[in-house]
PDB file of N, CA, C and O in Angstrom, chain B, residues numbered from 101:
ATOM      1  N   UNK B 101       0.853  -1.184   0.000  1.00  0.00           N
ATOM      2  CA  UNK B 101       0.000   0.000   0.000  1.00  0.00           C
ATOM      3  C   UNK B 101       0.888   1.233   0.000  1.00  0.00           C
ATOM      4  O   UNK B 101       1.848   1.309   0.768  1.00  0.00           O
ATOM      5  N   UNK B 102       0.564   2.237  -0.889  1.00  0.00           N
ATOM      6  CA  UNK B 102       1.109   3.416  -0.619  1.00  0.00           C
ATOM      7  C   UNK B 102       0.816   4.506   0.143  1.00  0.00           C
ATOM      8  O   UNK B 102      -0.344   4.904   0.035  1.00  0.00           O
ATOM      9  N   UNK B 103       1.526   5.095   0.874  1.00  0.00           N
ATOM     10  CA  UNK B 103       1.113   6.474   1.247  1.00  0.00           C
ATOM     11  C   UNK B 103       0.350   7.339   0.393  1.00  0.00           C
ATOM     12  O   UNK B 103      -0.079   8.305   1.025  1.00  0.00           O
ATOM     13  N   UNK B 104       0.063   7.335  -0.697  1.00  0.00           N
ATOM     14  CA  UNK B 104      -1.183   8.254  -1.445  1.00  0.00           C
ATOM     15  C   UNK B 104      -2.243   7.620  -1.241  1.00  0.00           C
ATOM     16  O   UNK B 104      -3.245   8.221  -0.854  1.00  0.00           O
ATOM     17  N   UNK B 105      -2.247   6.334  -1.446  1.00  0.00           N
ATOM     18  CA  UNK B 105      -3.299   5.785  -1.111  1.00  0.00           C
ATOM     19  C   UNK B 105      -4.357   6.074  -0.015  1.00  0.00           C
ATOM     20  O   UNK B 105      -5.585   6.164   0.005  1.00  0.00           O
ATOM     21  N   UNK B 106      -3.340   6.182   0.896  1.00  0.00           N
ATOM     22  CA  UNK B 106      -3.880   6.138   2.394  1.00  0.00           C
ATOM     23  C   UNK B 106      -4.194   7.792   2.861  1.00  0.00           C
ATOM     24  O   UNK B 106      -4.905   7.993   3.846  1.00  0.00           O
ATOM     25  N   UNK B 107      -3.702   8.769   2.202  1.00  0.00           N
ATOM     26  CA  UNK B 107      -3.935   9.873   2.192  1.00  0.00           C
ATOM     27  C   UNK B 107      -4.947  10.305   1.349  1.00  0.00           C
ATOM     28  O   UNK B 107      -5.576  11.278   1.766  1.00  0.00           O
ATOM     29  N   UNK B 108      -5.211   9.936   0.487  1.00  0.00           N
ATOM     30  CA  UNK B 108      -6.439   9.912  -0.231  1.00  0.00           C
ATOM     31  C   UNK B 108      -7.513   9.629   0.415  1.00  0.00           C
ATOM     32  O   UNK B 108      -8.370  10.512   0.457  1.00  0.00           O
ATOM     33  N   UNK B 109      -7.880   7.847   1.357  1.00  0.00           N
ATOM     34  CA  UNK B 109      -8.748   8.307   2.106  1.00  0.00           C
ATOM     35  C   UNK B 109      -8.740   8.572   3.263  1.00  0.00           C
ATOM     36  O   UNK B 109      -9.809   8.508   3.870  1.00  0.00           O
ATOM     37  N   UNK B 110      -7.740   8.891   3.834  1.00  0.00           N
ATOM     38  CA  UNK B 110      -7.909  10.290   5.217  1.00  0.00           C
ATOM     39  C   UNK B 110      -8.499  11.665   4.645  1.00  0.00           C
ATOM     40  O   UNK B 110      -9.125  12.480   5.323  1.00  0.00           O
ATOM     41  N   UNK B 111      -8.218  11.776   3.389  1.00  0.00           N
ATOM     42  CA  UNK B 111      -9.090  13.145   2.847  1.00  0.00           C
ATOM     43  C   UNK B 111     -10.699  13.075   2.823  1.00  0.00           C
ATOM     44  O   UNK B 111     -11.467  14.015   3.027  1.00  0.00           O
ATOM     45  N   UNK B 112     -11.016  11.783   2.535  1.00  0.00           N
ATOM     46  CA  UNK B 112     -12.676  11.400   2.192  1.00  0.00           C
ATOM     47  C   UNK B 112     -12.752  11.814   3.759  1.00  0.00           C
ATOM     48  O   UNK B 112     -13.432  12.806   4.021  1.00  0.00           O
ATOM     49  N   UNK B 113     -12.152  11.178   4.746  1.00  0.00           N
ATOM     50  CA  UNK B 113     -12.906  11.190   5.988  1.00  0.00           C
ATOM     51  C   UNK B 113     -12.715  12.579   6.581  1.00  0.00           C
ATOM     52  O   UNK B 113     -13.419  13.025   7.487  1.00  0.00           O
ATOM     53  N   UNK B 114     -11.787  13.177   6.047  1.00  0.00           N
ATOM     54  CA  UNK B 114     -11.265  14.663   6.860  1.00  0.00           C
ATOM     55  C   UNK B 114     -12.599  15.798   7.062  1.00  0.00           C
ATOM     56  O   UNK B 114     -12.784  16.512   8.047  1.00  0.00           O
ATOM     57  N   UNK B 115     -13.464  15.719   5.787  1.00  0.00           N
ATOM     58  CA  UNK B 115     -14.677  17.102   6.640  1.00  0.00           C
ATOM     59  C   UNK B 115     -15.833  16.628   7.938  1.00  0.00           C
ATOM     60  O   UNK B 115     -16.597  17.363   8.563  1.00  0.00           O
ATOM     61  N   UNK B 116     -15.587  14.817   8.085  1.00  0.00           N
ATOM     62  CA  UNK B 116     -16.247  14.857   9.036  1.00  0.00           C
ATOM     63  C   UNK B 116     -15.686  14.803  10.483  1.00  0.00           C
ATOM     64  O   UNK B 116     -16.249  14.517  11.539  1.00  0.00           O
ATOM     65  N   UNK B 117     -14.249  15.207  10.180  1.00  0.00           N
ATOM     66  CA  UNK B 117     -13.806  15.613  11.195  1.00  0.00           C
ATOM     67  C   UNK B 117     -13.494  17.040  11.468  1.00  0.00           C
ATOM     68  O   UNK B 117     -13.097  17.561  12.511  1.00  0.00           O
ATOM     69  N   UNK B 118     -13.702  17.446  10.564  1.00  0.00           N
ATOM     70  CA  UNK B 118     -13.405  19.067  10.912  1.00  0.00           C
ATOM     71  C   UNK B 118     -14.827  19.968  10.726  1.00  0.00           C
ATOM     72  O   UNK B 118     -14.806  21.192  10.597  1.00  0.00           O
ATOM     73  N   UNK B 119     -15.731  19.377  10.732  1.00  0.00           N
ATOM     74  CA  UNK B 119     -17.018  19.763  11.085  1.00  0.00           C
ATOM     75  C   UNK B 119     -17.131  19.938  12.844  1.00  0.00           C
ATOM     76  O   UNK B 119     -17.431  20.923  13.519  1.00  0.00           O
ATOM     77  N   UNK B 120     -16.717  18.409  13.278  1.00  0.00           N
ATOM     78  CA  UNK B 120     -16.459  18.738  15.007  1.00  0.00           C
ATOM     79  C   UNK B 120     -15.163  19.570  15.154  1.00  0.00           C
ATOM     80  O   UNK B 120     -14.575  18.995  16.070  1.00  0.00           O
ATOM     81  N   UNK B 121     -14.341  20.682  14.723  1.00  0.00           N
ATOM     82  CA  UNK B 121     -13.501  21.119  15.250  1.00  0.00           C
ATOM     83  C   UNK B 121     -11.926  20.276  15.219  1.00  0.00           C
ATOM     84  O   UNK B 121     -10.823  20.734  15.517  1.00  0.00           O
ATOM     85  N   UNK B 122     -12.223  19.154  14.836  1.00  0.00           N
ATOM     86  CA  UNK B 122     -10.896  18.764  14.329  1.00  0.00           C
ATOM     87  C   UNK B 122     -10.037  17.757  12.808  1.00  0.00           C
ATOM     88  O   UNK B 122     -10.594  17.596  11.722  1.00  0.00           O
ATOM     89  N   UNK B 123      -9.167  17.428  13.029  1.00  0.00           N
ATOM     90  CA  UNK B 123      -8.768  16.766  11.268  1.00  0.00           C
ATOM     91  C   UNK B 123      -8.038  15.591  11.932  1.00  0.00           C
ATOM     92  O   UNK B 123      -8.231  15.216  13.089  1.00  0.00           O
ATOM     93  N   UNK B 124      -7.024  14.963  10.902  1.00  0.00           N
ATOM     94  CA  UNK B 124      -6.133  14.118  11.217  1.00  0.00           C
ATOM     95  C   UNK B 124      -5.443  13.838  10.432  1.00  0.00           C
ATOM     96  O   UNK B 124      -5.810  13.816   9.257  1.00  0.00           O
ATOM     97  N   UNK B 125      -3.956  13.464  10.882  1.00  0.00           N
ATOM     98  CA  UNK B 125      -2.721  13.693   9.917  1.00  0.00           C
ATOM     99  C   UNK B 125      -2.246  12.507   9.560  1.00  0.00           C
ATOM    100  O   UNK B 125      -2.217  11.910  10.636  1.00  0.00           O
ATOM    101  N   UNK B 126      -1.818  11.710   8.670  1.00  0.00           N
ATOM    102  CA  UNK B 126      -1.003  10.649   8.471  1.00  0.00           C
ATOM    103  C   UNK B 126       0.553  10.677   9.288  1.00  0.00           C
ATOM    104  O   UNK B 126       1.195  11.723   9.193  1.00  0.00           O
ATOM    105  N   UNK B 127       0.990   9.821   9.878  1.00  0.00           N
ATOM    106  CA  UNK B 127       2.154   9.850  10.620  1.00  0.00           C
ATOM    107  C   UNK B 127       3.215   9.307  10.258  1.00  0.00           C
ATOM    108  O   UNK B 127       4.365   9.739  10.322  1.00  0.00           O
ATOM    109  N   UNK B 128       2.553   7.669   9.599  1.00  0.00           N
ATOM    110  CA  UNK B 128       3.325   6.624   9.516  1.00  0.00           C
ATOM    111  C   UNK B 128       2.797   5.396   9.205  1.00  0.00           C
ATOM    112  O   UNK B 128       1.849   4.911   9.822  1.00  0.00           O
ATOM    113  N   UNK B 129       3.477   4.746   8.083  1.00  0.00           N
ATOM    114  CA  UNK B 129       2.159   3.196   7.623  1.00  0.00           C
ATOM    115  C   UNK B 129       3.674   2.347   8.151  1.00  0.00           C
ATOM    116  O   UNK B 129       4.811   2.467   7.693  1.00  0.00           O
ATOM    117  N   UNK B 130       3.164   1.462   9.297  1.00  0.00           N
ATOM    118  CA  UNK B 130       3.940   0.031   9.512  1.00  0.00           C
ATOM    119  C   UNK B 130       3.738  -1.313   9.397  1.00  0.00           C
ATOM    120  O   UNK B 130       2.811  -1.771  10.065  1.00  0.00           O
ATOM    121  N   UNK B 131       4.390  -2.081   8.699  1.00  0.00           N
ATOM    122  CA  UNK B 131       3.664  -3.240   8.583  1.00  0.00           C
ATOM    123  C   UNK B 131       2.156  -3.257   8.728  1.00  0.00           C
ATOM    124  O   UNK B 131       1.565  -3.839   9.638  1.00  0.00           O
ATOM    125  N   UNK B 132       1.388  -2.329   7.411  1.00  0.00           N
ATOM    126  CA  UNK B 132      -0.210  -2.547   7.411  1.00  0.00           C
ATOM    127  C   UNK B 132      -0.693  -1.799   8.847  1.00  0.00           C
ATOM    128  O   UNK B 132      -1.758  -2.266   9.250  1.00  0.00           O
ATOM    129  N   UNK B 133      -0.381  -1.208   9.322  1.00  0.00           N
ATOM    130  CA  UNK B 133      -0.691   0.134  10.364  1.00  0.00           C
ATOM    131  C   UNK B 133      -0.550   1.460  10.129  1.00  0.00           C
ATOM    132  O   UNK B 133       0.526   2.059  10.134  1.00  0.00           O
ATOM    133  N   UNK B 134      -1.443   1.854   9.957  1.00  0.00           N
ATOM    134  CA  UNK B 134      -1.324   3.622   9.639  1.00  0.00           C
ATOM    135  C   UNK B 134      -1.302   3.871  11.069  1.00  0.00           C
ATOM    136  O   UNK B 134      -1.980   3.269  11.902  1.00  0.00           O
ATOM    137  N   UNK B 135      -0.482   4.791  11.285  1.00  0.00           N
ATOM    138  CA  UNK B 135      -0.157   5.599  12.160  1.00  0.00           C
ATOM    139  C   UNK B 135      -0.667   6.966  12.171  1.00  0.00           C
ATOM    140  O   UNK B 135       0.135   7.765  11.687  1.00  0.00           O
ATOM    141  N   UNK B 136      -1.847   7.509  12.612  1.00  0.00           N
ATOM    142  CA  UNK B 136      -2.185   8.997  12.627  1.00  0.00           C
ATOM    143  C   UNK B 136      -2.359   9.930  14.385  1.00  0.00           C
ATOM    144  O   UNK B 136      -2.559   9.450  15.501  1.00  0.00           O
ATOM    145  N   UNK B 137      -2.196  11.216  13.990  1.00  0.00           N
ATOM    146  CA  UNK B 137      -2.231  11.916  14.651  1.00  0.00           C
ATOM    147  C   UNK B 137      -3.919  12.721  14.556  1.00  0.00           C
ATOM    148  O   UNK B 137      -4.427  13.099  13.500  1.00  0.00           O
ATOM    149  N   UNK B 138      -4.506  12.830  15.819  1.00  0.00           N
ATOM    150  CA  UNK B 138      -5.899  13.424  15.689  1.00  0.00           C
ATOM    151  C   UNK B 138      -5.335  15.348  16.286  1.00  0.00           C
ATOM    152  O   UNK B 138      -4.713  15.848  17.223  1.00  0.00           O
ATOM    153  N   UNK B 139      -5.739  15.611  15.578  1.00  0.00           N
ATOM    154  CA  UNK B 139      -5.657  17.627  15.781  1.00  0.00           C
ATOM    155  C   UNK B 139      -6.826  18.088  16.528  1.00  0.00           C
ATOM    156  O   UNK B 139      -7.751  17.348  16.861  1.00  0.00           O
ATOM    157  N   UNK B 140      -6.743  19.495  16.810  1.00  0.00           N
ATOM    158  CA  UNK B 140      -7.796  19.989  16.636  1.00  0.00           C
ATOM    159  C   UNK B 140      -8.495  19.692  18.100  1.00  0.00           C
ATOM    160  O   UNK B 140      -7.912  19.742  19.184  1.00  0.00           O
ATOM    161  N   UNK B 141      -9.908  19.363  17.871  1.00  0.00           N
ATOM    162  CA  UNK B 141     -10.926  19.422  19.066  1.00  0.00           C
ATOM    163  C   UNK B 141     -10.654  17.603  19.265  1.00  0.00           C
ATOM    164  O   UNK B 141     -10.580  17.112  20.391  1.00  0.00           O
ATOM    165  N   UNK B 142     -10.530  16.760  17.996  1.00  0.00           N
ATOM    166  CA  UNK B 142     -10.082  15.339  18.371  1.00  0.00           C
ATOM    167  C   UNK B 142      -9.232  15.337  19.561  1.00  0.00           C
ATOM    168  O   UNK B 142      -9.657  15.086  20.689  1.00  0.00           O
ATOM    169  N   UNK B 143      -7.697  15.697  19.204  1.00  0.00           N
ATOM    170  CA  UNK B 143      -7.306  15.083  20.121  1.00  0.00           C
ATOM    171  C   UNK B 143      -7.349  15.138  21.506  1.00  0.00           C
ATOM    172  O   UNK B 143      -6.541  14.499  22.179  1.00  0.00           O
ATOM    173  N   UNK B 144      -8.388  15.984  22.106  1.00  0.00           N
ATOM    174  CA  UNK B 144      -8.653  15.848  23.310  1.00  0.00           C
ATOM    175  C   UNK B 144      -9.548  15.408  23.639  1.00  0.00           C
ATOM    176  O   UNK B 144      -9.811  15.503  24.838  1.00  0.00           O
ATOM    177  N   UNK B 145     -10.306  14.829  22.905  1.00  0.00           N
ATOM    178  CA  UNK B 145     -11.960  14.284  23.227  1.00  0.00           C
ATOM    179  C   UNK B 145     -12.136  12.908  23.606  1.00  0.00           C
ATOM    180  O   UNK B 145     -11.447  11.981  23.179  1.00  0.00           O
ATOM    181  N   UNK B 146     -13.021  12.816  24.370  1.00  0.00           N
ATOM    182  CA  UNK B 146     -12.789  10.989  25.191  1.00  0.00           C
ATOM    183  C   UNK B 146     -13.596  10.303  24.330  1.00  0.00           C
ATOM    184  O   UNK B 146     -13.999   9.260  24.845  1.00  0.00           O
ATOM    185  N   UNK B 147     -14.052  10.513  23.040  1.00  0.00           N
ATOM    186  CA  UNK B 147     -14.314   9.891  22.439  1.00  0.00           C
ATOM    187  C   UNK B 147     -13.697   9.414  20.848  1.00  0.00           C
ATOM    188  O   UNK B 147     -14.265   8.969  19.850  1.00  0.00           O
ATOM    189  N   UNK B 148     -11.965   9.811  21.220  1.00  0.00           N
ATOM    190  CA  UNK B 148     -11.231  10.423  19.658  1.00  0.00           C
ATOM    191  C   UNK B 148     -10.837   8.766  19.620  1.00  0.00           C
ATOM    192  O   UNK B 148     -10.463   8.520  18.473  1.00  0.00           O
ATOM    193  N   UNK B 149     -10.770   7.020  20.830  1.00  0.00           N
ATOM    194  CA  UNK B 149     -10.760   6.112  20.292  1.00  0.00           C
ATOM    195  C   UNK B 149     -11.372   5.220  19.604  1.00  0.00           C
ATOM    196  O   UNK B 149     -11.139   4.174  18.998  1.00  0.00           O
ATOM    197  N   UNK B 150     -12.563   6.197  19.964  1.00  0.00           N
ATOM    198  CA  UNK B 150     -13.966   5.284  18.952  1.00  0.00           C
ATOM    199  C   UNK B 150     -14.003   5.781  17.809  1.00  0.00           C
ATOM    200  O   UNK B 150     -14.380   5.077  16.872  1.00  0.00           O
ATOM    201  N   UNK B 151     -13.532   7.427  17.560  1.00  0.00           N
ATOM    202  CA  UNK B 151     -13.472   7.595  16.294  1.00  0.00           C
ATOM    203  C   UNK B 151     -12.622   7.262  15.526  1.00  0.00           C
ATOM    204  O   UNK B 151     -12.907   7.381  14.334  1.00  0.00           O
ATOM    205  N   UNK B 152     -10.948   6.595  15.970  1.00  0.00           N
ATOM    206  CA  UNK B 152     -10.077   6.004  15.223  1.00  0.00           C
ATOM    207  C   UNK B 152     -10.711   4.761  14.700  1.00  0.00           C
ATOM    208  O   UNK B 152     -10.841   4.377  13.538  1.00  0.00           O
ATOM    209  N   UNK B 153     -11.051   4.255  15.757  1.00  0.00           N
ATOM    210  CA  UNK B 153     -11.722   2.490  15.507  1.00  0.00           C
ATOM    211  C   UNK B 153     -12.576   2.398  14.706  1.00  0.00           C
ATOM    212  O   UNK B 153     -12.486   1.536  13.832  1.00  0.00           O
ATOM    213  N   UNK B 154     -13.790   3.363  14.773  1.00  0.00           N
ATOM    214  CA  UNK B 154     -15.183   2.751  14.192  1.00  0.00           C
ATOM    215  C   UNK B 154     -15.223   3.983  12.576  1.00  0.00           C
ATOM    216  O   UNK B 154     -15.793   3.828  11.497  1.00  0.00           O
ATOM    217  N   UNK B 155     -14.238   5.286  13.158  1.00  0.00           N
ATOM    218  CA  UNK B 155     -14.586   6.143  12.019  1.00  0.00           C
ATOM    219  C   UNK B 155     -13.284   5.572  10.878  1.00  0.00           C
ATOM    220  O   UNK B 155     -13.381   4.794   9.928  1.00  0.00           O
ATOM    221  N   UNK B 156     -12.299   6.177  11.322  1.00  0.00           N
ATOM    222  CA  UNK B 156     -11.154   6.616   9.684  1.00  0.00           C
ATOM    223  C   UNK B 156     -10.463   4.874   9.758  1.00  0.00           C
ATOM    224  O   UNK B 156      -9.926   4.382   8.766  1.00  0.00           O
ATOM    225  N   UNK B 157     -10.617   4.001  11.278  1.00  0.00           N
ATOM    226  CA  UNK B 157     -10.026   2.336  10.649  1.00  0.00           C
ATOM    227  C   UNK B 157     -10.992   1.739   9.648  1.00  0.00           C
ATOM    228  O   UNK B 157     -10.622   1.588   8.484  1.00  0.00           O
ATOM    229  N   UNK B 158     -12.025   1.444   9.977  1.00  0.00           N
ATOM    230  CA  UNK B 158     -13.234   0.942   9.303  1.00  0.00           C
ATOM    231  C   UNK B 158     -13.049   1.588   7.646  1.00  0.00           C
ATOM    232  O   UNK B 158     -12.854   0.820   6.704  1.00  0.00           O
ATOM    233  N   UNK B 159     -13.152   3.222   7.449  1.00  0.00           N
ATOM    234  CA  UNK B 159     -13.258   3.405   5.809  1.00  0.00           C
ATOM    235  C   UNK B 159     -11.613   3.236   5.635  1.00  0.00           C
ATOM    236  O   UNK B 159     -11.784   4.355   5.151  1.00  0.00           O
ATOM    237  N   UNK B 160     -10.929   3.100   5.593  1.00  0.00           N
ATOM    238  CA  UNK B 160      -9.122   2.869   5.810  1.00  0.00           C
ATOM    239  C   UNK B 160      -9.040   1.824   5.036  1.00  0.00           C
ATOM    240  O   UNK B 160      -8.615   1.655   3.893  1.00  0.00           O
ATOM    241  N   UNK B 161      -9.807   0.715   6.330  1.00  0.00           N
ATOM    242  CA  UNK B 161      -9.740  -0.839   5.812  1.00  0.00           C
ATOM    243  C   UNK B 161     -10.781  -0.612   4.285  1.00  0.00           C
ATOM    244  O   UNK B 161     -10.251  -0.610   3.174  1.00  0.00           O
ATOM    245  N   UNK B 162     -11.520  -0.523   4.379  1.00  0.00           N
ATOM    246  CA  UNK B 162     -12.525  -0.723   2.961  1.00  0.00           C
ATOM    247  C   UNK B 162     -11.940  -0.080   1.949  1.00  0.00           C
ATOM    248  O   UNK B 162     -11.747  -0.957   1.106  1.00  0.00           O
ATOM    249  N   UNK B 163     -11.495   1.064   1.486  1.00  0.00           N
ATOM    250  CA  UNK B 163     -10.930   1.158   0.874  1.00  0.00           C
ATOM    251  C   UNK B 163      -9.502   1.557   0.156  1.00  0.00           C
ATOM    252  O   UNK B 163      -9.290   2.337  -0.772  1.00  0.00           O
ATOM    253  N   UNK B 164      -8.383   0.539   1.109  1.00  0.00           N
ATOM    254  CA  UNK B 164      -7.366   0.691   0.899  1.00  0.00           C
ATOM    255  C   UNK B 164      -6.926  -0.547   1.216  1.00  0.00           C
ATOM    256  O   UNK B 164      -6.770  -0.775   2.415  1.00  0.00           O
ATOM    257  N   UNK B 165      -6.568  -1.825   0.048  1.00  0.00           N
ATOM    258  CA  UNK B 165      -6.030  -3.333   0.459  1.00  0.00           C
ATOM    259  C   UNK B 165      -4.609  -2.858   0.962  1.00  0.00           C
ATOM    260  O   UNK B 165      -3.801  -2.056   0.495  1.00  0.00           O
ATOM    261  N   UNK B 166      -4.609  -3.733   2.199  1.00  0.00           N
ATOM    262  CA  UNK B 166      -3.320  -3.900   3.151  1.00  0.00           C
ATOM    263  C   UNK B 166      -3.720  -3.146   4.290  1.00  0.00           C
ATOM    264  O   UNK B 166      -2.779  -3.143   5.084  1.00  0.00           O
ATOM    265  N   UNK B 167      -4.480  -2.645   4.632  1.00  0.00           N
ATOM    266  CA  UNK B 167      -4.688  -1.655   5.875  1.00  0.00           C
ATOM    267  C   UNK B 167      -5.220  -3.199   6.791  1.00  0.00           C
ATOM    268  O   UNK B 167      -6.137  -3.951   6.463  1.00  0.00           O
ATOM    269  N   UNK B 168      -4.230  -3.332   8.087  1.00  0.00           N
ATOM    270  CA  UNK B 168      -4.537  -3.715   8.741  1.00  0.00           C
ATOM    271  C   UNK B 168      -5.095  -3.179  10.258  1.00  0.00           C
ATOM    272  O   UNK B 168      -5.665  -3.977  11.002  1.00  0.00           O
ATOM    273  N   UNK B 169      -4.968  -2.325  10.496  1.00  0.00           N
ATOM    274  CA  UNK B 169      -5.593  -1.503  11.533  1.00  0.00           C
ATOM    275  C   UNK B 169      -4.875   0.025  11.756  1.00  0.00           C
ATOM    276  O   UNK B 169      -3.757   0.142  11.254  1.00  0.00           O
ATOM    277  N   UNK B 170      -5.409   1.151  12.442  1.00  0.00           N
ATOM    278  CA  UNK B 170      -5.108   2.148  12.524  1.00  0.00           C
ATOM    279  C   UNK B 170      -4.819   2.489  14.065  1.00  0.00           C
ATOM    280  O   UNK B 170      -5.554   2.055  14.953  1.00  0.00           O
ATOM    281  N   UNK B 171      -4.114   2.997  14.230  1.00  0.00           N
ATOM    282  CA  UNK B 171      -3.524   3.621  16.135  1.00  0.00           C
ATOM    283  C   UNK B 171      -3.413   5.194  15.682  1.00  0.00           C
ATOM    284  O   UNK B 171      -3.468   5.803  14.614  1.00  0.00           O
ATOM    285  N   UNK B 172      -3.266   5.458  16.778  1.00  0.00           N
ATOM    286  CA  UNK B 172      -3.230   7.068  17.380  1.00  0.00           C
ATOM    287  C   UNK B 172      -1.625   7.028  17.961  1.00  0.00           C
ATOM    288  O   UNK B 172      -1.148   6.125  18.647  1.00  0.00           O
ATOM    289  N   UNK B 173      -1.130   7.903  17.630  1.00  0.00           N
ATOM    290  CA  UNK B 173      -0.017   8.277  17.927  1.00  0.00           C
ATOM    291  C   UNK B 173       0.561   9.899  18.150  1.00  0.00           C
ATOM    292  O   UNK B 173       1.737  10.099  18.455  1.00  0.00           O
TER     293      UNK B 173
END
């Protein structure tokens, strides 16, 4: 998988994060792990691990083969 790839869809998911006040950055793809950083109103919100998990891993995995899961870093 490439890094455009994967930046491509962090862009699909990016206005529904910056509708709540925040975005998120690509960090780092490891062995099938994107590595991102949450900005903004994310990264302080007690709910920014459900949005890694259920929001940007979930469309990540669907449309990008090799995405094996996403972390916060």
């Amino acid at each position: 998988m490439e890094k455009a790839e994967v930046q491509k869809a962090l862009n699909d998911v990016r206005p529904q994060l910056q509708m709540d006040g925040g975005d998120v950055e690509l960090v780092d793809i490891v062995d099938g792990v994107v590595k991102v950083k949450l900005k903004g109103h994310c990264a302080g919100c007690p709910m920014s691990q459900m949005t890694i998990k259920w929001g940007v891993e979930q469309y990540l995995k669907k449309k990008v083969p090799g995405v094996k899961a996403v972390e916060s870093v």
